[in-house]
C-alpha distance (Angstrom), angle and dihedral (degrees) to the residues before:
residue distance angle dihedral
X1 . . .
X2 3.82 . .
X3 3.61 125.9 .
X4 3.64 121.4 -135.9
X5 3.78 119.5 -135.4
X6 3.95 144.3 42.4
X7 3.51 125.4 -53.3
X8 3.81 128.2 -131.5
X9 3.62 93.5 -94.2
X10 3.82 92.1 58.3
X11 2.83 101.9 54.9
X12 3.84 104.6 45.2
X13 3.52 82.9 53.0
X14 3.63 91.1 57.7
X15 3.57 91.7 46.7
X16 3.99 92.4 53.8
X17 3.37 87.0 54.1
X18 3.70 99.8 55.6
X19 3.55 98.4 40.8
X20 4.14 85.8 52.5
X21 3.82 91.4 52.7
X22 3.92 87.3 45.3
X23 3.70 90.7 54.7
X24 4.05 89.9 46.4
X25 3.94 92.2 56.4
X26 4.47 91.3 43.7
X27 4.17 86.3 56.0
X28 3.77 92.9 38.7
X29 4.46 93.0 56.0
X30 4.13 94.5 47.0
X31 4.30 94.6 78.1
X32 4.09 76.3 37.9
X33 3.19 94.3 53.7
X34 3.81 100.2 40.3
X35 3.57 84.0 54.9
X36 3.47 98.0 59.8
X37 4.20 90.9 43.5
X38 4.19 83.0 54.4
X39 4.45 84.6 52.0
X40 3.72 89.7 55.0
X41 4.07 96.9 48.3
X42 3.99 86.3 46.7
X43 3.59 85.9 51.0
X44 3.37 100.9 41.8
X45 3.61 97.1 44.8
X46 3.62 90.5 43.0
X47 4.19 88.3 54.5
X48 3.96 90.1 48.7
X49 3.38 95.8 51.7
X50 4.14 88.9 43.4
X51 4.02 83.6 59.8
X52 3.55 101.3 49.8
X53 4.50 93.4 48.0
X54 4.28 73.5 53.7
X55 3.84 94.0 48.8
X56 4.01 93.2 38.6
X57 3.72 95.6 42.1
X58 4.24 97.3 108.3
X59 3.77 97.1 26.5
X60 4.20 126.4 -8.0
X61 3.69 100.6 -111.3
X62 3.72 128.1 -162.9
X63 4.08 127.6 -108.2
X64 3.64 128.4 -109.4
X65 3.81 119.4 -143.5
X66 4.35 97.0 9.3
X67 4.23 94.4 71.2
X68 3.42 96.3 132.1
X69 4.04 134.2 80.0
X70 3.78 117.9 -77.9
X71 3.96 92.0 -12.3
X72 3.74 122.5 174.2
X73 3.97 107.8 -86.0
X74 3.65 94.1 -140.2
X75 4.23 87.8 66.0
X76 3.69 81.7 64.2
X77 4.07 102.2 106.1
X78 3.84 106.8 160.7
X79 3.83 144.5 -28.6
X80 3.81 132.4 -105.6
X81 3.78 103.9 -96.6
X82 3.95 95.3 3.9
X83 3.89 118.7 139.1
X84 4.16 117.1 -86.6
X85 4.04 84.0 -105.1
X86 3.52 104.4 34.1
X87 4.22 125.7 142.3
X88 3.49 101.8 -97.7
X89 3.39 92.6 73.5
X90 3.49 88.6 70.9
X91 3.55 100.1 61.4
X92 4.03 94.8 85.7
X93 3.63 83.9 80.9
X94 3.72 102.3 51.8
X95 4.15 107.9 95.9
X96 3.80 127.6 166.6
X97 3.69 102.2 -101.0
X98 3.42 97.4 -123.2
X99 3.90 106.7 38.4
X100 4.00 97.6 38.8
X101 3.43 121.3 -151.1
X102 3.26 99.1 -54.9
X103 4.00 93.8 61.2
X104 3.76 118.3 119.1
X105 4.05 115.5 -104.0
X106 3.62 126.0 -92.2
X107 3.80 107.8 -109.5
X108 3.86 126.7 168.6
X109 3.64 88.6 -83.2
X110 4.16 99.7 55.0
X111 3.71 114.5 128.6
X112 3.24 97.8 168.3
X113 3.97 140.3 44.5
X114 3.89 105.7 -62.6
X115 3.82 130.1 169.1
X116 3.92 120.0 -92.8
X117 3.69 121.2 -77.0
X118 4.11 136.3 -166.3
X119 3.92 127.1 -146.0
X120 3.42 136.8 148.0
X121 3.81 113.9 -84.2
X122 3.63 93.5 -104.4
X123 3.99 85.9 52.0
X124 4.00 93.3 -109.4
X125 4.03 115.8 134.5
X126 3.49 120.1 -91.6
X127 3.81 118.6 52.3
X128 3.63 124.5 -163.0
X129 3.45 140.2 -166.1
X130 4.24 88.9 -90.5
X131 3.52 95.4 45.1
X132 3.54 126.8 41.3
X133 3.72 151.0 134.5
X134 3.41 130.1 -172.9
X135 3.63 117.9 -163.9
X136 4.00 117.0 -165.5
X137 4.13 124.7 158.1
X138 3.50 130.8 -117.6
X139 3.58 134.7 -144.7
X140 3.81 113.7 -145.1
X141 4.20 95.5 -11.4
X142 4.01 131.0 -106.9
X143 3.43 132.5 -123.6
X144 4.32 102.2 -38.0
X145 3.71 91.7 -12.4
X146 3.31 118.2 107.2
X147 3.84 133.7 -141.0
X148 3.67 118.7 -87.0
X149 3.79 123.6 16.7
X150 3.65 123.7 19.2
X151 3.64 144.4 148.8
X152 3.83 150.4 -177.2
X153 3.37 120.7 -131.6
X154 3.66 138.4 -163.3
X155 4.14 113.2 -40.6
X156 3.51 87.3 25.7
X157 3.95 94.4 -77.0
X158 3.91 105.3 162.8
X159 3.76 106.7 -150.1
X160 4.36 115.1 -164.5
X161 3.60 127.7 -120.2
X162 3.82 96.8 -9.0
X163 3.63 144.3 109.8
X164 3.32 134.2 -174.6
């Protein structure tokens, strides 16, 4: 009399082969997924800079709490003659997406993902809302920008692989 079903052999076989494919599509989404990490720091950076042109617009003004070289954009908290509610405020919550808050600052030495950081364009300490650069690091690049370093500068000029 036969037996109806699979034997053993089947279905380990079956199993191997799912668990293969399921390893296929976890490799394929990291260089998607770094990709979409690299979209938020264009955005974010882009958004930043957006709020300080606001801020600056009458008269470039300096920033409280991010006076020194290449520090961390979220320990920006205001800006010397800003409005009570003004946009700066709301960098504390901007993190590289990959490093968190508590990531180390890009610098011109960064050669790996590291959390946003404000100069002045030239790289001196304390940015304002007229002269700026924020460096932040990308993964695998977006659109023009290149992998690695990058920044955007005052006007919202983005300027590949470079920091100051």
């Amino acid at each position: 009399m036969k037996q109806k079903g699979f034997t053993l052999i089947e279905l380990l076989v079956v199993i191997a082969i799912i668990g293969m494919l399921a390893s296929i599509v976890l490799v394929s989404l990291g260089p998607a997924r770094a990709k979409a990490r690299d979209a938020r720091r264009v955005a974010d950076v882009r958004q930043m800079s957006t709020a300080l042109e606001i801020e600056g617009a009458d008269s470039p003004e300096a920033l409280v709490g991010c006076t020194i070289a290449d520090a961390p954009v979220n320990s920006c908290t205001s800006c010397v003659g800003c409005a009570v509610n003004n946009t700066i405020q709301d960098f504390v919550n901007f993190a590289d997406p990959s490093v968190g808050v508590a990531g180390t600052a890009c610098n011109s030495i960064s050669a790996a993902t590291c959390q946003y950081s404000i100069s002045q364009a030239d790289g001196d300490p304390g940015a304002t809302t007229g002269d700026y650069s924020i460096c932040f690091f990308l993964e695998q690049g977006s659109g023009d920008l290149l992998a690695g370093k990058n920044a955007i500068k005052t006007n919202g000029v983005f300027v590949k692989a470079s920091c100051p």
